[in-house]
DRENVOZA-387402 format. One record per residue (C-alpha): y, x, z. Coordinates in Angstrom, 3 decimals. Example, Ala and Ser with C-alpha at 12.3 -4.5 7.8 and 13.67 -1.06 7.14 Angstrom:
BEGIN
         py         px         pz
     -4.500     12.300      7.800
     -1.060     13.670      7.140
% end
This chain:
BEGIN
         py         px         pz
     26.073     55.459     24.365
     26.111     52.474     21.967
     28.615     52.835     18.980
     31.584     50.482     18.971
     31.562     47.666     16.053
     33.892     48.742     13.547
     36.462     46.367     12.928
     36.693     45.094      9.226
     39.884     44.513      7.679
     41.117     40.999      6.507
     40.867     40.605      3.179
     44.026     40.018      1.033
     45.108     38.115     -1.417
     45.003     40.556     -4.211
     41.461     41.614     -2.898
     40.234     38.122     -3.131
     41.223     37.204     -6.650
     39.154     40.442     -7.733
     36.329     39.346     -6.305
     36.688     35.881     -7.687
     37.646     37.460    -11.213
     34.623     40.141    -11.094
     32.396     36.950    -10.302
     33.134     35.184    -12.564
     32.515     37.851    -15.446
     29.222     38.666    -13.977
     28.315     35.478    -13.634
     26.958     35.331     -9.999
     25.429     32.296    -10.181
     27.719     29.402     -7.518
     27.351     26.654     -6.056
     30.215     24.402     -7.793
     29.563     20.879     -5.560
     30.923     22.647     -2.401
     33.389     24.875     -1.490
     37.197     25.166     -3.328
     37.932     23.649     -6.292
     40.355     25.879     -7.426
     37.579     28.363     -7.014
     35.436     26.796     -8.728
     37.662     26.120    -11.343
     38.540     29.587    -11.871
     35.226     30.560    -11.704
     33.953     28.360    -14.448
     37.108     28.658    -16.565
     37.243     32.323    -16.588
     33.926     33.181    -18.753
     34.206     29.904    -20.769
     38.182     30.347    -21.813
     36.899     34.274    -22.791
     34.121     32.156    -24.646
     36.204     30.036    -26.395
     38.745     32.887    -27.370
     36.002     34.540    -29.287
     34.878     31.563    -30.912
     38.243     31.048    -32.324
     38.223     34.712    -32.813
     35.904     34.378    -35.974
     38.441     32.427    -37.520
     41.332     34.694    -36.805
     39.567     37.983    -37.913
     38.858     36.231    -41.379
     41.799     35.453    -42.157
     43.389     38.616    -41.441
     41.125     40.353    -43.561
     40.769     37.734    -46.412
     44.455     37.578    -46.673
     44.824     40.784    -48.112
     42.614     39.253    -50.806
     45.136     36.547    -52.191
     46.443     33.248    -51.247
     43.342     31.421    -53.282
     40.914     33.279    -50.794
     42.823     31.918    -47.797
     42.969     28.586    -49.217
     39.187     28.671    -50.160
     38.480     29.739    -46.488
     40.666     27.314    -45.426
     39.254     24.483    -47.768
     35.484     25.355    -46.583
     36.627     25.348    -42.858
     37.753     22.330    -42.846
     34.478     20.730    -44.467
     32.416     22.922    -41.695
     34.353     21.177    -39.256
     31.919     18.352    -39.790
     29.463     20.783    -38.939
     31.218     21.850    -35.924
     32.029     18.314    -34.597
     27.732     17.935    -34.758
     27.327     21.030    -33.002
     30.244     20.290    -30.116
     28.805     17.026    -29.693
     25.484     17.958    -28.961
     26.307     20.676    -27.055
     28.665     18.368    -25.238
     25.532     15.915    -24.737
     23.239     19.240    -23.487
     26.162     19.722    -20.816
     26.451     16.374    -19.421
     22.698     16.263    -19.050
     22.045     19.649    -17.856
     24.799     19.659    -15.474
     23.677     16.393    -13.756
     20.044     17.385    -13.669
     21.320     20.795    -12.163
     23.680     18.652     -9.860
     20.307     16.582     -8.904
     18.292     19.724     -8.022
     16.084     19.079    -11.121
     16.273     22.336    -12.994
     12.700     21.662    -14.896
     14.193     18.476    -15.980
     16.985     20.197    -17.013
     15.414     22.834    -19.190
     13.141     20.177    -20.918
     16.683     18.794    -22.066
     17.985     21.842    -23.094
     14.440     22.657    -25.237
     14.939     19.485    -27.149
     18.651     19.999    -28.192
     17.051     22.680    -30.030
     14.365     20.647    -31.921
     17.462     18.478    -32.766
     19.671     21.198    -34.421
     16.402     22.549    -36.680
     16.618     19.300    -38.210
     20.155     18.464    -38.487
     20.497     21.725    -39.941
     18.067     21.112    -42.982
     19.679     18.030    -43.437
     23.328     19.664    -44.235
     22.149     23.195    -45.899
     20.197     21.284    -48.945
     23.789     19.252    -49.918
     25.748     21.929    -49.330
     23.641     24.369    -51.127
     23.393     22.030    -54.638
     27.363     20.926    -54.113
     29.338     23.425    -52.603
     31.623     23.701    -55.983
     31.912     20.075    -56.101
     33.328     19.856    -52.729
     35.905     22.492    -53.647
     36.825     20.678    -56.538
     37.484     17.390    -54.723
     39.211     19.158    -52.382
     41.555     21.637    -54.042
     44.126     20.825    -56.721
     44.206     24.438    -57.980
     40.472     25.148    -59.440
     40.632     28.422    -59.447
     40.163     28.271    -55.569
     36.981     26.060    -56.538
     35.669     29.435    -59.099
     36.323     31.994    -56.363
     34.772     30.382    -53.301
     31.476     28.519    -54.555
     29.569     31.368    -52.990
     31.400     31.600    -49.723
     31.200     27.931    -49.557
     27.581     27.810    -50.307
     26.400     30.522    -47.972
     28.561     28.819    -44.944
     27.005     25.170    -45.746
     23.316     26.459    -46.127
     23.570     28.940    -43.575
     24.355     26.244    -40.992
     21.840     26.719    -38.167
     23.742     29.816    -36.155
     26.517     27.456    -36.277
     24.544     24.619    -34.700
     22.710     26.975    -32.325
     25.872     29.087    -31.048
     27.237     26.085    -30.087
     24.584     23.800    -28.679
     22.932     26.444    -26.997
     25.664     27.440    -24.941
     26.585     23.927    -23.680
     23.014     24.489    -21.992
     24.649     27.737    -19.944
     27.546     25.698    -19.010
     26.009     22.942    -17.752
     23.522     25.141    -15.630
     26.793     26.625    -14.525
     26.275     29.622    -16.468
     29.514     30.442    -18.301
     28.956     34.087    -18.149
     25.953     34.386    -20.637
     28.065     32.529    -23.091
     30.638     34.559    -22.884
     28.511     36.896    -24.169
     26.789     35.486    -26.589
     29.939     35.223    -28.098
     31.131     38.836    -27.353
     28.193     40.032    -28.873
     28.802     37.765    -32.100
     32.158     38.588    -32.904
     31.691     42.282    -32.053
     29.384     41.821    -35.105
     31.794     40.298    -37.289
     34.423     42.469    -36.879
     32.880     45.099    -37.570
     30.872     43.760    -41.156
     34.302     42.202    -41.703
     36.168     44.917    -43.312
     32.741     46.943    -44.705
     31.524     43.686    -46.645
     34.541     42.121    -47.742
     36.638     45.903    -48.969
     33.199     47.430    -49.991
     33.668     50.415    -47.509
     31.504     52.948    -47.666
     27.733     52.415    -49.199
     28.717     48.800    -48.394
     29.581     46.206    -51.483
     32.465     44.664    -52.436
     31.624     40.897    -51.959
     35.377     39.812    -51.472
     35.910     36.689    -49.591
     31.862     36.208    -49.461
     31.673     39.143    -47.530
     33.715     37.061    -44.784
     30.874     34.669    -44.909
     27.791     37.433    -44.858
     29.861     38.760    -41.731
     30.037     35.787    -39.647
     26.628     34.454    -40.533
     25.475     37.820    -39.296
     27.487     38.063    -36.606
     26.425     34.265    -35.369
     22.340     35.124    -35.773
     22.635     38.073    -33.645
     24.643     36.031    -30.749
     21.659     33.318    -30.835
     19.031     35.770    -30.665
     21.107     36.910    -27.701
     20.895     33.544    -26.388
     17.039     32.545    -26.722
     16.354     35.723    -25.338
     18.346     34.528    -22.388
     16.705     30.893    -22.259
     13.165     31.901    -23.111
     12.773     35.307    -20.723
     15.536     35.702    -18.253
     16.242     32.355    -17.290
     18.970     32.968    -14.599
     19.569     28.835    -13.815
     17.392     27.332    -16.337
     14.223     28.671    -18.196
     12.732     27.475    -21.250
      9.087     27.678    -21.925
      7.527     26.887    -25.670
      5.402     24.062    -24.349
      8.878     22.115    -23.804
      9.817     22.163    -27.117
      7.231     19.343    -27.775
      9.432     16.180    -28.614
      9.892     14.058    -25.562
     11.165     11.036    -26.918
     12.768      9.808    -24.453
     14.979     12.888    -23.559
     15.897     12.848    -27.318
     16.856      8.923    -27.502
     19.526     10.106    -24.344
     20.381     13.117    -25.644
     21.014     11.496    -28.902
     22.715      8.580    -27.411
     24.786     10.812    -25.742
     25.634     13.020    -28.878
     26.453      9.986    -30.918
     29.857      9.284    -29.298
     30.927     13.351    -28.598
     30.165     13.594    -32.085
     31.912     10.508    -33.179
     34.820     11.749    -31.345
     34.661     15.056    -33.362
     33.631     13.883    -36.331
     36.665     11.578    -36.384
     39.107     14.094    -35.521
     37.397     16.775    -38.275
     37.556     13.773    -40.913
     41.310     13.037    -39.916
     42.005     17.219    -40.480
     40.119     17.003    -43.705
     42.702     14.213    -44.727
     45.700     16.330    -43.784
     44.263     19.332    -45.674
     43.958     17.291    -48.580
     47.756     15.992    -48.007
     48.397     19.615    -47.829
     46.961     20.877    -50.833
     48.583     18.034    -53.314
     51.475     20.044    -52.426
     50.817     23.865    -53.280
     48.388     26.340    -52.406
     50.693     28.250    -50.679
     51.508     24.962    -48.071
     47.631     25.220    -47.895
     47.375     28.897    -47.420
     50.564     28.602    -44.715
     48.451     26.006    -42.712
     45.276     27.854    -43.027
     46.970     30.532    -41.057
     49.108     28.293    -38.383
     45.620     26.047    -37.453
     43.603     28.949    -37.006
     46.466     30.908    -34.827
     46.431     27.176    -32.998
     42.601     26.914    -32.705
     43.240     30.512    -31.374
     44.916     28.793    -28.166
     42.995     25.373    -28.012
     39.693     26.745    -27.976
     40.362     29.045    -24.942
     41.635     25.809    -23.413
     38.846     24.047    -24.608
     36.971     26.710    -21.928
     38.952     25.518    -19.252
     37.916     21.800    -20.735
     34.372     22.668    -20.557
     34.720     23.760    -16.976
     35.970     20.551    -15.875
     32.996     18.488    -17.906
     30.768     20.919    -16.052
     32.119     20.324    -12.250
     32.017     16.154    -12.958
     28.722     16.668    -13.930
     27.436     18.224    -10.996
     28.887     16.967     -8.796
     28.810     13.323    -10.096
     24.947     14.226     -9.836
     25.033     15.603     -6.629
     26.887     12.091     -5.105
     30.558     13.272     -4.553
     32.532     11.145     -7.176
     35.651     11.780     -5.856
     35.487     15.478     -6.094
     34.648     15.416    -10.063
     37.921     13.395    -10.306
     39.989     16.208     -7.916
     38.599     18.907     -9.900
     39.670     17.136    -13.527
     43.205     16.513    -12.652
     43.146     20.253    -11.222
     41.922     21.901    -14.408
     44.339     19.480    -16.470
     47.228     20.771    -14.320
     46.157     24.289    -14.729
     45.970     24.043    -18.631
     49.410     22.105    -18.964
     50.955     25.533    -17.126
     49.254     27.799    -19.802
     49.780     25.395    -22.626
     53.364     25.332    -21.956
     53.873     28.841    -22.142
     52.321     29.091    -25.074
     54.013     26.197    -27.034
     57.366     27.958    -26.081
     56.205     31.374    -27.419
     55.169     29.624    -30.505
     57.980     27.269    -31.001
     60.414     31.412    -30.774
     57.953     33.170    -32.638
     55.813     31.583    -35.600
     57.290     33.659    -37.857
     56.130     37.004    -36.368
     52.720     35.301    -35.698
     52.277     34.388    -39.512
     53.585     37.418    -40.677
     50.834     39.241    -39.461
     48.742     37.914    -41.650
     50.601     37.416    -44.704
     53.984     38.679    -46.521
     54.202     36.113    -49.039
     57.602     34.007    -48.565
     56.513     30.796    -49.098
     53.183     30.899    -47.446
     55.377     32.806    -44.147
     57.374     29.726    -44.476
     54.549     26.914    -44.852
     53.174     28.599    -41.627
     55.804     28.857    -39.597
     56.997     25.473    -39.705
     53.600     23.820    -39.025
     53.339     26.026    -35.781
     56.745     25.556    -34.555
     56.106     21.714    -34.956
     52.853     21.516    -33.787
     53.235     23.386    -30.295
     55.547     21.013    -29.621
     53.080     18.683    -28.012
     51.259     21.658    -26.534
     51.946     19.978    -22.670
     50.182     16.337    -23.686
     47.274     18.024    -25.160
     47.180     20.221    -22.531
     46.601     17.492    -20.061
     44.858     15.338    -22.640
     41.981     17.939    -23.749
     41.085     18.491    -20.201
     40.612     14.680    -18.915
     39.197     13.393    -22.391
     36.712     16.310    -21.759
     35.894     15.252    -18.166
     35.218     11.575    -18.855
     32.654     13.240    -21.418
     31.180     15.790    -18.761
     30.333     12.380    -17.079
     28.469     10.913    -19.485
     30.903      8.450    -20.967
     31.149      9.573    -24.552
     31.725      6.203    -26.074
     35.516      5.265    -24.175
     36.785      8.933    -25.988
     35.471      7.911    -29.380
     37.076      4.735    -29.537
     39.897      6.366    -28.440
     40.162      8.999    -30.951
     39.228      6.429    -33.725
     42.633      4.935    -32.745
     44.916      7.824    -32.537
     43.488      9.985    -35.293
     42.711      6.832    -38.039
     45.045      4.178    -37.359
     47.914      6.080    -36.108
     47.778      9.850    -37.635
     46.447      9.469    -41.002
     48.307      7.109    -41.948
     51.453      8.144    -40.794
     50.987     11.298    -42.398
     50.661      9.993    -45.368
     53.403      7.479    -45.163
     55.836     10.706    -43.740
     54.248     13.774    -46.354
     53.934     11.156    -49.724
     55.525      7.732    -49.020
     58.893      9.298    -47.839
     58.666     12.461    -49.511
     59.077     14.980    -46.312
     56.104     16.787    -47.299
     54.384     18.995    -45.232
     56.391     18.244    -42.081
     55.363     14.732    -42.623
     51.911     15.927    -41.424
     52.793     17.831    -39.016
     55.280     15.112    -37.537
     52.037     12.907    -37.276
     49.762     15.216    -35.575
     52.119     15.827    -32.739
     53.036     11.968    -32.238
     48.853     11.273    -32.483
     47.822     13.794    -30.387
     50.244     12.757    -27.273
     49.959      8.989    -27.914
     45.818     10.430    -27.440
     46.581     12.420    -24.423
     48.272      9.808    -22.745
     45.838      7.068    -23.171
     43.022      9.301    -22.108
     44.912      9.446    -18.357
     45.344      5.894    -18.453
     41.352      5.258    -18.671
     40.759      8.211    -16.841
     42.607      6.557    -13.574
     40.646      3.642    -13.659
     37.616      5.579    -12.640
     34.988      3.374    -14.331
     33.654      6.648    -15.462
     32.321      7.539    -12.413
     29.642      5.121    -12.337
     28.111      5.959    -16.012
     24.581      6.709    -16.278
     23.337     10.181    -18.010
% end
């Protein structure tokens, strides 16, 4: 006697978000031009916000353990960040321009295509990065000294200064490589590229910089040894993944020949993401500079408040990426008005979070400083620059996310200008005019940054309404 079919249960809610979650970590690989949006949205977001959070991890594990150096370590860390920041805005722009390529070419059904783009953003960073080590190698003190008032911060951190300049290229790589994953859709593997990095660092953290063990004391340089470390071992991680697994998109060695014209795009591309960074990293540089006029505790207090902020940007910067991602695709696979549904869902999604997060800020900056330093003044410095700055957390929020789209499309150009204006002609100024002119000091800066940053987020809506992104060519 035939057996009955067994009857299978409907599956619930709850049930259905675990599978979506337990996707997404494993990165199964999706189809993101069909389907839910809010699916795909969560499936993208999920890996690349836990990507994100470990990026901005490096920053917050070195300053916890560099703070129980001095203030003048913290300041030096802070000092050199904000010069690497240059670096960084390269590195987020071309891995910006890797995304918006890939993803269309992945969109178009043209994975070869796609992986001969991702081989040449690599032949890019080998020689961007000789072009920044040999500077920052010979003038590393020099920048230290035109940056800090105090000099003894420029004495202690030459080393740590020089190592992060020269050693450049994981920088570059970690980032540019993993705009190829998410624009193949691949969030997962760098996720855990990053995983694997910072599990690195946090462990050579405390052994390099305290001298634990058969380890040396290298003090804040140690920092520096750690993350450099921790950074190579993530890219290895990732050119194993590109050059032998090749889950979406495979590279071979033969396309790491220079193809012209994929460079000329990819550079074209590049120019205005990394304009747009660039800009914004020069504009920080000014306010650091503001900053340190003032004392080296104001310096130290910010150090800590931007990194506990970069702490919650960069994981929204994942859900950012996810939206560039789903306009690319499915801009290249012909459904227009789907990239725009799925950008104004991710920006709705990240004004929730952002929200919560501003208000836990704006309640408790003090406890979040004081973790990582028991000075008064610096406790003070800090506290007051978060409190002030989450209070635009809801326009960047929305801002981060459409600015980001209009990028994932191709149109890098509209958020440079745009950031020209609100970071150069409205922020810098104004926080000079608030911090010197009018003598409010470092709320001054702080005032400006929030008013910049919404005036920013607001425009980037306007222009991202009138759609004319949808017709750019990549």
């Amino acid at each position: 006697m035939p057996s009955m079919p067994t009857e299978t249960k409907p599956e619930t809610r709850l049930q259905r978000w675990r599978r979506i979650l337990r996707q997404a970590i494993n990165g199964e690989e999706q189809d993101f031009t069909s389907g839910s949006i809010d699916r795909a949205i969560v499936l993208l977001s999920i890996p690349m916000i836990l990507e994100m959070a470990m990026e901005s991890l490096f920053a917050i594990v070195d300053a916890f353990f560099v703070a129980r150096i001095g203030n003048e370590a913290v300041a030096t860390v802070g000092l050199t960040e904000s010069v690497l920041t240059l670096i960084y805005s390269v590195a987020i722009g071309l891995s910006a321009a890797a995304t918006a390529m890939v993803s269309r070419r992945v969109g178009e059904g043209r994975r070869r295509a796609a992986a001969v783009a991702g081989a040449q953003t690599i032949l890019i960073a080998l020689v961007l990065s000789v072009l920044i080590a040999v500077p920052g190698f010979f003038f590393a003190k020099d920048i230290l000294l035109l940056m800090a008032k105090d000099p003894a911060v420029a004495e202690s951190g030459e080393s740590y200064t020089r190592l992060m300049l020269t050693a450049n290229l994981p920088i570059l790589l970690l980032w540019m490589l993993n705009g190829i994953f998410r624009g193949a859709g691949d969030a997962a593997t760098a996720m855990r590229a990053l995983w694997l990095a910072n599990g690195v660092n946090i462990v050579l953290d405390p052994l390099l910089i305290y001298g634990i063990g058969p380890f040396p004391e290298m003090g804040v340089l140690g920092a520096g040894v750690a993350t450099t470390i921790g950074r190579s071992v993530g890219v290895a991680y990732q050119l194993w993944q590109l050059f032998r697994v090749g889950r979406i998109v495979r590279l071979y060695w033969r396309y790491l020949k220079p193809r012209w014209d994929v460079v000329r795009r990819l550079l074209a591309l590049a120019s205005g993401s990394t304009g747009q960074y660039l800009i914004a990293s020069a504009s920080w540089i000014f306010m650091i500079y503001i900053l340190a006029q003032i004392s080296t505790q104001v310096t130290a207090g910010y150090t800590i408040a931007i990194r506990i902020v970069v702490f919650t940007i960069l994981p929204s910067w994942g859900m950012s990426n996810a939206a560039a991602t789903l306009v690319g695709q499915n801009l290249g696979a012909g459904f227009p008005d789907r990239a725009e549904k799925s950008a104004w869902r991710a920006g709705f999604f990240n004004m929730i979070f952002m929200a919560v997060v501003g208000i836990t800020y704006l309640i408790w900056a003090p406890q979040f400083i004081g973790f990582f330093t028991e000075d008064p003044e610096t406790l003070k410095a800090g506290s007051m620059a978060l409190q002030i700055m989450a209070a635009g957390y809801v326009f960047y929020g929305y801002g981060m996310i459409i600015s980001q789209a209009i990028n994932g499309a191709g149109d890098t150009r509209t958020p440079t200008i745009l950031n020209f204006v609100c970071f150069w002609l409205i922020e810098t100024p104004l926080a000079w005019f608030l911090a010197l002119y009018l003598g409010w000091g470092q709320g001054g800066v702080y005032y400006s940054i929030v008013i910049a940053e919404s005036i920013l987020a607001l425009a980037a809506i306007w222009v991202f309404r009138k759609g004319k992104w949808k017709t750019t060519q990549v």
